[in-house]
C-alpha positions in Angstrom: 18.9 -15.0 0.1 15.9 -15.4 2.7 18.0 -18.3 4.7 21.0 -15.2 5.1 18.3 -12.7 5.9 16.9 -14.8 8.8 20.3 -16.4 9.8 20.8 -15.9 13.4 16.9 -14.7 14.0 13.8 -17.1 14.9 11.6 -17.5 11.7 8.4 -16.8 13.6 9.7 -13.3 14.7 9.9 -12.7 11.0 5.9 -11.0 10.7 6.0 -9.5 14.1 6.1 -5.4 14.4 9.7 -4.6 14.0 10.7 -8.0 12.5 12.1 -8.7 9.2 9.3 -7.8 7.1 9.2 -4.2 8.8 13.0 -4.2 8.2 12.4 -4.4 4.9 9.8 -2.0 4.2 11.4 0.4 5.7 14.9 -0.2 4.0 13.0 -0.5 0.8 10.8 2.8 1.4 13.9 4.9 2.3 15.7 3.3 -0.8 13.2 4.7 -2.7 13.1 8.0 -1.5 16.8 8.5 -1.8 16.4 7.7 -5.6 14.0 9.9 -6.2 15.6 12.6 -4.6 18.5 11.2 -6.9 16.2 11.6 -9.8 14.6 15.1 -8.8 18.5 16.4 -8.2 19.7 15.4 -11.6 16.4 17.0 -13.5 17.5 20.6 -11.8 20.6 19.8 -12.7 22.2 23.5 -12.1 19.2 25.0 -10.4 20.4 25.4 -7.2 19.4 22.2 -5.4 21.3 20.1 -3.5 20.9 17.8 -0.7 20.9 19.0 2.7 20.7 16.3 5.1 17.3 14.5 6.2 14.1 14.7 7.7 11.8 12.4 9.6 8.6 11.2 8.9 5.9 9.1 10.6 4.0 6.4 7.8 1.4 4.1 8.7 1.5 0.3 7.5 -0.3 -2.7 8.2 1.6 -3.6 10.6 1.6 -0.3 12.8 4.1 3.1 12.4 7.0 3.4 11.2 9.9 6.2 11.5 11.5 7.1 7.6 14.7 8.9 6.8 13.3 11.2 4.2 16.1 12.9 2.2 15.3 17.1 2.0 17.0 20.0 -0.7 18.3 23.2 0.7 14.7 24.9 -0.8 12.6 22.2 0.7 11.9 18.7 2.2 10.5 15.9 0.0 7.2 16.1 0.8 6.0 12.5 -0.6 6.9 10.8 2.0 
């Protein structure tokens, strides 16, 4: 699975800011939030949430900032992120 992930990309780029292992983070971090925002929708379950789009949201790592997609409701934006 790591050989297809760095197929076409130069292995040393992989730790750099904005390489593979920010990629991942990132897709990781934002997987997370959608499930749960996934989780939190299916507890109200009738209560008048839904989603309603996404937000943005600055996190520091170790390897400097990063931009997340952070899912919101129609009352108010996921504030964990």
């Amino acid at each position: 699975m790591l050989d297809q992930l760095l197929s076409g990309a130069d292995a040393s780029t992989a730790f750099d800011q904005g390489g593979l292992q920010d990629q991942l983070k990132k897709a990781l971090a934002e997987q997370a939030l959608n499930a749960e925002m996934d989780h939190h929708l299916a507890a109200e379950a009738g209560a008048g949430s839904s989603r309603n789009g996404y937000g943005r949201k600055s996190v520091v790592t170790d390897t400097g900032r990063m931009a997340l997609r952070c899912p919101q409701t129609g009352r108010r934006a996921l504030t964990r992120c």
